[in-house]
Residue, then its C-alpha position, 0 to 999 in steps of 0.5 A: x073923191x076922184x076917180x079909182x082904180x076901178x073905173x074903167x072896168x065899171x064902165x065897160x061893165x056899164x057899156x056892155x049892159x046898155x040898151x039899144x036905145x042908151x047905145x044910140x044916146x052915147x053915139x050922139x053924145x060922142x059926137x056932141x062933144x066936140x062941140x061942147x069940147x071947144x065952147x069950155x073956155x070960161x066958166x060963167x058962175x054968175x047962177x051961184x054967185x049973182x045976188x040978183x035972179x032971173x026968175x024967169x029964167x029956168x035954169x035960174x029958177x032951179x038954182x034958186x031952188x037949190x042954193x035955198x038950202x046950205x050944200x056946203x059939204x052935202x054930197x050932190x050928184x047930178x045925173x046926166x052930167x053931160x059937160x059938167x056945167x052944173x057940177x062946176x056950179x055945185x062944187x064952187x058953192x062948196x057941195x061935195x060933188x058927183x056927176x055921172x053921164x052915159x058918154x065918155x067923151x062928155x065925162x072926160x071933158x068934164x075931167x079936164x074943165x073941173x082940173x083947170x077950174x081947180x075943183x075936186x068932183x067926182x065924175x063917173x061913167x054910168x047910165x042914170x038907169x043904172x047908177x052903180x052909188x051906194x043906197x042913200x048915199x046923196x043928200x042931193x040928186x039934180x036931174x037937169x033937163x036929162x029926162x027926154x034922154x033916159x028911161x024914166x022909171x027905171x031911172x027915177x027908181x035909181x034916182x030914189x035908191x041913192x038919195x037920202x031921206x033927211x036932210x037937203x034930201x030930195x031929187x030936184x028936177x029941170x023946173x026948180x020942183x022937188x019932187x022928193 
């Protein structure tokens, strides 16, 4: 995994296909990055490791979901990555990790934490309405609380593209469903 030689022509290529509306979403996200750049000091990875569950909790309830099912060598992309938080997750249960964000800046912090934690993951540059992954590549797509930021249609459509008909297959949304 890592990143190609490639890249930064893909996400200018990327870049230069963005919607107004996605050009709005990466301007906030540039500047929500400084914020999350200083809040990265510790990595809290009581969600995978913890044997007690917080039900009630959202978040928890998704990774209950998830961790119900072996990711160890399971391709798993999570689509708007943002920071990273759950690819540092998925790649300390053993999951071969991919993450992708429309924001360079959220992409590059999530670089620099997943180096200092020692974790090898994929992290790319891309909106979710355009992912530029081979057809049933995933045998994972996490969708965590991206929805109310993406087109819906267009991104669920990719979403379906690039996951996998059998095996942990599926695309997992922000309320611990699967929904495919």
């Amino acid at each position: 995994m890592g990143t190609g030689n490639n890249e930064k022509a893909n996400e200018i290529r990327s870049a230069t296909l963005l919607t107004e509306r996605q050009r709005r979403e990466v301007h906030f996200h540039a500047e929500y990055a400084i914020q999350c750049a200083a809040d990265y000091h510790r990595i809290d990875y009581d969600i995978v490791e913890s044997k007690k569950r917080r039900w009630w909790n959202q978040a928890w309830s998704m990774y209950t979901a998830l961790l119900s099912e072996p990711l160890v060598d399971k391709r798993v992309l999570a689509v708007g990555c943002g920071a990273g938080a759950d690819c540092f997750q998925l790649a300390k249960v053993g999951a071969l990790t991919y993450g992708c964000d429309i924001s360079p800046e959220m992409v590059e912090i999530a670089r620099t934490v997943a180096s200092r934690e020692g974790l090898d993951i994929d992290f790319r540059v891309m909106p979710a309405e355009l992912l530029t992954y081979p057809d049933r590549y995933f045998d994972v797509v996490l969708v965590h609380d991206i929805l109310h930021h993406v087109d819906i249609p267009r991104t669920l459509a990719e979403l379906l593209r690039v996951a996998k008909n059998s095996g942990v297959s599926g695309i997992l949304c922000d309320s611990g469903q699967l929904i495919y």
